[in-house]
MMTF fields as JSON, N, C-alpha, C and O atoms, coordinates in Angstrom:
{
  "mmtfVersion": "1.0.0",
  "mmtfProducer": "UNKNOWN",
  "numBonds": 303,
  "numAtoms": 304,
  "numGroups": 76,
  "numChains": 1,
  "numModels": 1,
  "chainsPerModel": [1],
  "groupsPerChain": [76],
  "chainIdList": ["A"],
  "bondAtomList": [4, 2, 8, 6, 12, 10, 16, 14, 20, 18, 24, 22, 28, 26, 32, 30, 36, 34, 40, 38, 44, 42, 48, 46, 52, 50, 56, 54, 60, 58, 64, 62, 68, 66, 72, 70, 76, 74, 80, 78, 84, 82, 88, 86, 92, 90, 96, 94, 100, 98, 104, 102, 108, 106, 112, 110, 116, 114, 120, 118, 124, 122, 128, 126, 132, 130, 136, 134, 140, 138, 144, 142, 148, 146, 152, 150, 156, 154, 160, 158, 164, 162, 168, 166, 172, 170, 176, 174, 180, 178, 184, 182, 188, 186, 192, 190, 196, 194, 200, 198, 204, 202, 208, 206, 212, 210, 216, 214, 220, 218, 224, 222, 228, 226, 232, 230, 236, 234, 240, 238, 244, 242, 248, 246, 252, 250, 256, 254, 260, 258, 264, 262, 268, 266, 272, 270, 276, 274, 280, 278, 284, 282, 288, 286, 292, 290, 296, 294, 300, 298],
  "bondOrderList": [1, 1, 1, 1, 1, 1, 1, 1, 1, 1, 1, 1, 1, 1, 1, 1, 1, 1, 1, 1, 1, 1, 1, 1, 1, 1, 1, 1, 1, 1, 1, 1, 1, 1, 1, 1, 1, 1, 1, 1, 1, 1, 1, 1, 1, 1, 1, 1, 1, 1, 1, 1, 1, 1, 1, 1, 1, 1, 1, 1, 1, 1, 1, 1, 1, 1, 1, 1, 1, 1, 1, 1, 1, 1, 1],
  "groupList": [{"groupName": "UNK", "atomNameList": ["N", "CA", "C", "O"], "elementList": ["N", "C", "C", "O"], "formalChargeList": [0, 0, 0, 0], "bondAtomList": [1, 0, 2, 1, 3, 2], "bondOrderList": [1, 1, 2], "singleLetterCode": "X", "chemCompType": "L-PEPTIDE LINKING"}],
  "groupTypeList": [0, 0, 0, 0, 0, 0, 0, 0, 0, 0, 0, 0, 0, 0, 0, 0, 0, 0, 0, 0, 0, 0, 0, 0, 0, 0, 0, 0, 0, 0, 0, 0, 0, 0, 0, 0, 0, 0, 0, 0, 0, 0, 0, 0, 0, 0, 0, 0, 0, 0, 0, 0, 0, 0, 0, 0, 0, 0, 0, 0, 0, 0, 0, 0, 0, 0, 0, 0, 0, 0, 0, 0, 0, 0, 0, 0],
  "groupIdList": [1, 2, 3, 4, 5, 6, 7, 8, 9, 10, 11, 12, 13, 14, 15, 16, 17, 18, 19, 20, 21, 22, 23, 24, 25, 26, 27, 28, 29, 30, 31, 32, 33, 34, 35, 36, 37, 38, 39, 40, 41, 42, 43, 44, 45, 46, 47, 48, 49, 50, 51, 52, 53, 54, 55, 56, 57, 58, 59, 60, 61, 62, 63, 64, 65, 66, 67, 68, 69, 70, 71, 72, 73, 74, 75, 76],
  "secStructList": [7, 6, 6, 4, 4, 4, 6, 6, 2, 2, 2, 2, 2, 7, 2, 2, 2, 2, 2, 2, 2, 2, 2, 2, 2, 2, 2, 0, 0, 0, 0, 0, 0, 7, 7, 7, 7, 2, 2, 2, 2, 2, 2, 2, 2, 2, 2, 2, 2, 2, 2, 2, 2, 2, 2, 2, 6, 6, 6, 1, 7, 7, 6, 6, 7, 7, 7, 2, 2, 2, 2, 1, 1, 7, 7, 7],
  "xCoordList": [-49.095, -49.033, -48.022, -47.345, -48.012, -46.742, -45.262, -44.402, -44.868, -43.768, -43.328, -42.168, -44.737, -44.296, -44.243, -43.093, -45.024, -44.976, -43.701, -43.697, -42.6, -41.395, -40.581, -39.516, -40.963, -39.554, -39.903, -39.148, -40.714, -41.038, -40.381, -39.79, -40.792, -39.732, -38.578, -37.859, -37.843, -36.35, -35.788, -34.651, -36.364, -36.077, -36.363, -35.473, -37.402, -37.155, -36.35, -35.67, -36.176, -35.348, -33.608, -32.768, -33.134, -31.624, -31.757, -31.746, -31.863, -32.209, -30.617, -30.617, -29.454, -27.867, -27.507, -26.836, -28.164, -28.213, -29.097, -28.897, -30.2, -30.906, -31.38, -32.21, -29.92, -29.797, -28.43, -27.974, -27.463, -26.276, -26.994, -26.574, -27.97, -28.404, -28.798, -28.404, -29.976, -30.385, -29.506, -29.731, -28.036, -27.157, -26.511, -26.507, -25.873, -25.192, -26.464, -26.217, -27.683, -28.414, -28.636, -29.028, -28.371, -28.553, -26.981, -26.831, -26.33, -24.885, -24.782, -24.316, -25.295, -25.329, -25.933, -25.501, -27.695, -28.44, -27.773, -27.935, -26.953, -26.321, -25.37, -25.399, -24.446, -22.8, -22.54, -21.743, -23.73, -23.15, -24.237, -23.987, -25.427, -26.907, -27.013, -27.468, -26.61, -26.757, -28.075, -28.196, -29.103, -30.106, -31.002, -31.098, -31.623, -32.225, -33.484, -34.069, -34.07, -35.992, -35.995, -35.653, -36.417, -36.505, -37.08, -36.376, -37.786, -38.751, -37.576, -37.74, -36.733, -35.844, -34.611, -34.089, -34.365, -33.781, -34.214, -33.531, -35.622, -36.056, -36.164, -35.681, -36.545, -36.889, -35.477, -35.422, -34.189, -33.047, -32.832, -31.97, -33.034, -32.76, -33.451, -32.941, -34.685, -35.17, -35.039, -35.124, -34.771, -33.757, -32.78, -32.491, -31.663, -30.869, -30.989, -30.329, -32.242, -32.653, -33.146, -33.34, -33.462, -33.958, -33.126, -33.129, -31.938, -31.137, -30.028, -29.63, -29.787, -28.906, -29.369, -28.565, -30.914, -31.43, -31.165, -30.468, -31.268, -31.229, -30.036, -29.822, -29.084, -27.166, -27.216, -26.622, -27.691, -27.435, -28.218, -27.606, -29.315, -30.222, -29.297, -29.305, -28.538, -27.663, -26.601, -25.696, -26.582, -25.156, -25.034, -24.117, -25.983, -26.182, -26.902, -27.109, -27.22, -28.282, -27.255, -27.751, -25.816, -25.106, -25.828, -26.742, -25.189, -25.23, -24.876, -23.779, -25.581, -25.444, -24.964, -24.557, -25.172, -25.5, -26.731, -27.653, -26.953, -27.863, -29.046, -28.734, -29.938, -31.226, -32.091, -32.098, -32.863, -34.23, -34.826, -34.976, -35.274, -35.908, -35.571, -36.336, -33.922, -33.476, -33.017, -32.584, -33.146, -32.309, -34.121, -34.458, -34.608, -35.849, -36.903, -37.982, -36.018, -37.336, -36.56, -35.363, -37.242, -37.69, -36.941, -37.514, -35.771, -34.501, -35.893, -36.725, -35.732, -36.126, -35.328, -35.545],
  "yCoordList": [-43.357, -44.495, -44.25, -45.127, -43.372, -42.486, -42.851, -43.306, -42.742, -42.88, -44.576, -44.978, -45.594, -46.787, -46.834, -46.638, -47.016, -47.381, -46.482, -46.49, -45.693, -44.878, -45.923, -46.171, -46.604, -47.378, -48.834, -49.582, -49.314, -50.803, -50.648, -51.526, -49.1, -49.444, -49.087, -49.299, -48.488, -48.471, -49.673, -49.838, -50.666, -52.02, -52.825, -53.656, -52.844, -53.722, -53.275, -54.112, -51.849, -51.674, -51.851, -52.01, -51.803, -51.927, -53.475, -53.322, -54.743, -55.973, -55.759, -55.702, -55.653, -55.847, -54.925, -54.979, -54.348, -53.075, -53.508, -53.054, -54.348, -54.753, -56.106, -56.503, -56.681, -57.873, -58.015, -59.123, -56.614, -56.63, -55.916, -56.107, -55.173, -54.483, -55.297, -55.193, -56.961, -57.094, -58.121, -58.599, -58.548, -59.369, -58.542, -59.098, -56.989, -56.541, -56.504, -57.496, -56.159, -56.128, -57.22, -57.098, -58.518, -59.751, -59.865, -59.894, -59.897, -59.616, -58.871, -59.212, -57.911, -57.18, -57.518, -57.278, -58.5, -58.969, -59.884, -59.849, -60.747, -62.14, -61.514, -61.529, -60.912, -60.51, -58.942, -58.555, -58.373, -56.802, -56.651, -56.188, -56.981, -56.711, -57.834, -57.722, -59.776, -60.485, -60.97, -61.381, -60.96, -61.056, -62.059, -62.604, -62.597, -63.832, -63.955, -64.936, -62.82, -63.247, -63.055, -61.968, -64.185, -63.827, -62.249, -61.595, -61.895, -60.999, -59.767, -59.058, -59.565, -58.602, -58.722, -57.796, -59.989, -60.09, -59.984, -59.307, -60.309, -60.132, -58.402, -57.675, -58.042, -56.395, -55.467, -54.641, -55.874, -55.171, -56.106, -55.504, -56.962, -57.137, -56.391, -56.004, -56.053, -55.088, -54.214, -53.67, -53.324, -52.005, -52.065, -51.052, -52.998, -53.467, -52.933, -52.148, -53.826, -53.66, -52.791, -52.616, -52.023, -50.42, -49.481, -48.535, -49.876, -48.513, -49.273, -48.505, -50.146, -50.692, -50.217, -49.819, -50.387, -49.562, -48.577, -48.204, -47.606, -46.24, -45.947, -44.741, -46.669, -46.171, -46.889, -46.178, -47.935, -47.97, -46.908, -46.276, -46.756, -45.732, -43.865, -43.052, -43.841, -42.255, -42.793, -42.052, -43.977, -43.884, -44.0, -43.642, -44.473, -45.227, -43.648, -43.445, -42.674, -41.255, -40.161, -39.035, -40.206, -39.216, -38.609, -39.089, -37.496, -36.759, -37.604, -38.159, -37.793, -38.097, -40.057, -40.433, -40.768, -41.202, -42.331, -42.097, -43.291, -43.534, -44.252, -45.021, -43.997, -44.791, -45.489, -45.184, -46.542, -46.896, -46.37, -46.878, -44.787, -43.638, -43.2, -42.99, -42.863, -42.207, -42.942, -42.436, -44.521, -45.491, -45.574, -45.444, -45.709, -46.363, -45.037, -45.068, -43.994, -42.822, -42.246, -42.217, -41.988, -41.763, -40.403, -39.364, -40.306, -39.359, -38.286, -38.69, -36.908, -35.595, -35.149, -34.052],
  "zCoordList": [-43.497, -44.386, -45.502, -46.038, -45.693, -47.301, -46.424, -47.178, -45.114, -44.553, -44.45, -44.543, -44.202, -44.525, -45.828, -46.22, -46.699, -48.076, -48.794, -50.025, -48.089, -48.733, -48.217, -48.781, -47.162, -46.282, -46.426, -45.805, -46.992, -47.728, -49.592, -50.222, -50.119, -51.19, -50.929, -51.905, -49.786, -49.89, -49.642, -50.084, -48.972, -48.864, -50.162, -50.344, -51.199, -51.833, -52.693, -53.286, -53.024, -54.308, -53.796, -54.682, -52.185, -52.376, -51.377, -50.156, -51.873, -51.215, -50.546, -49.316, -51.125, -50.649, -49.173, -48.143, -49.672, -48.056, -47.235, -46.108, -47.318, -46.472, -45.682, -44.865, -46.751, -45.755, -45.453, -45.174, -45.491, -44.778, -43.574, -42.433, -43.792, -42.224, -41.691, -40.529, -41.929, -40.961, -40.294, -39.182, -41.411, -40.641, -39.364, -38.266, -39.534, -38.73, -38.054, -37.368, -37.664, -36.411, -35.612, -34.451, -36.25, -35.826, -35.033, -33.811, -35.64, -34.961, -33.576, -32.489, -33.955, -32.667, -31.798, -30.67, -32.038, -31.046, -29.999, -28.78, -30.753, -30.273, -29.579, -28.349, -30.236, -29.568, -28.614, -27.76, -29.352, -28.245, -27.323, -26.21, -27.632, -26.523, -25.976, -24.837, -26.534, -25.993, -25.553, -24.399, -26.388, -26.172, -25.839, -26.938, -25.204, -25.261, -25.201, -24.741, -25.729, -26.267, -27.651, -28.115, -28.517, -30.064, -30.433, -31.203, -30.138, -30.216, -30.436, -31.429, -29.805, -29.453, -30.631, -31.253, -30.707, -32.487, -33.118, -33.886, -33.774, -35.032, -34.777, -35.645, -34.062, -34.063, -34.44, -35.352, -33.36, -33.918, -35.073, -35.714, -35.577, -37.356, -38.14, -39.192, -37.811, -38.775, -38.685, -39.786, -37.654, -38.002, -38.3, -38.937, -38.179, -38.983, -40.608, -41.288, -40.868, -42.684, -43.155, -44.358, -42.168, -42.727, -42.801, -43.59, -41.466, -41.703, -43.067, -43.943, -43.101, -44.014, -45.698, -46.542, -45.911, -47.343, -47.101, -48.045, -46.231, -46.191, -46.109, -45.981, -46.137, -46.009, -47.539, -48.349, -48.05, -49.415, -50.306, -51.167, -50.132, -51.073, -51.239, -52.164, -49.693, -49.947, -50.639, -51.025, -50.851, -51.421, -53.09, -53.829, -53.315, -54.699, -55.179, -56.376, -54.223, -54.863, -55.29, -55.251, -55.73, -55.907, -57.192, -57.862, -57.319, -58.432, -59.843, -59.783, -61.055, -61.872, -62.378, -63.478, -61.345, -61.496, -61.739, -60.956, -62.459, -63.623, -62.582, -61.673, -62.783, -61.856, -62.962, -64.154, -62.318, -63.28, -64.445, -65.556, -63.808, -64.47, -65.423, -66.363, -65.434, -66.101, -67.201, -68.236, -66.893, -68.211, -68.859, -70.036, -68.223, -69.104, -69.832, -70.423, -69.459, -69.925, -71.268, -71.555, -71.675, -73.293, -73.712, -73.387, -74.37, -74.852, -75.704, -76.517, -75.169, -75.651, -76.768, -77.284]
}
């Protein structure tokens, strides 16, 4: 349950990464797999939107730059 509830907030916190993923998975349903049972698009769209947070969440995680945490927590 800790592995969904890590991958429901990597989706809501990078929304831009996760609805360019589930466009490119939708893309892909229609044009490279060609798919024709809904069931089979909505599913590669949502891996689509998961891997798409998770390519935004490494990217936005470099070194030193500024997160939530670090703007809103309280200077020592």
């Amino acid at each position: 349950m800790n592995q969904v509830n890590t991958q429901i907030s990597k989706l809501t916190s990078n929304p831009i990464g996760s609805i360019a993923g589930a466009y490119a998975g939708y893309y892909v349903a229609k044009n490279l797999v060609k798919s024709q049972q809904m069931w089979m698009t909505i599913a590669i769209s949502v891996v689509g939107a998961i891997v798409g947070a998770g390519v935004q969440s490494k990217m936005g995680a470099k070194k030193g730059m500024p997160s939530a945490t670090t703007i809103t927590a309280p200077a020592k």
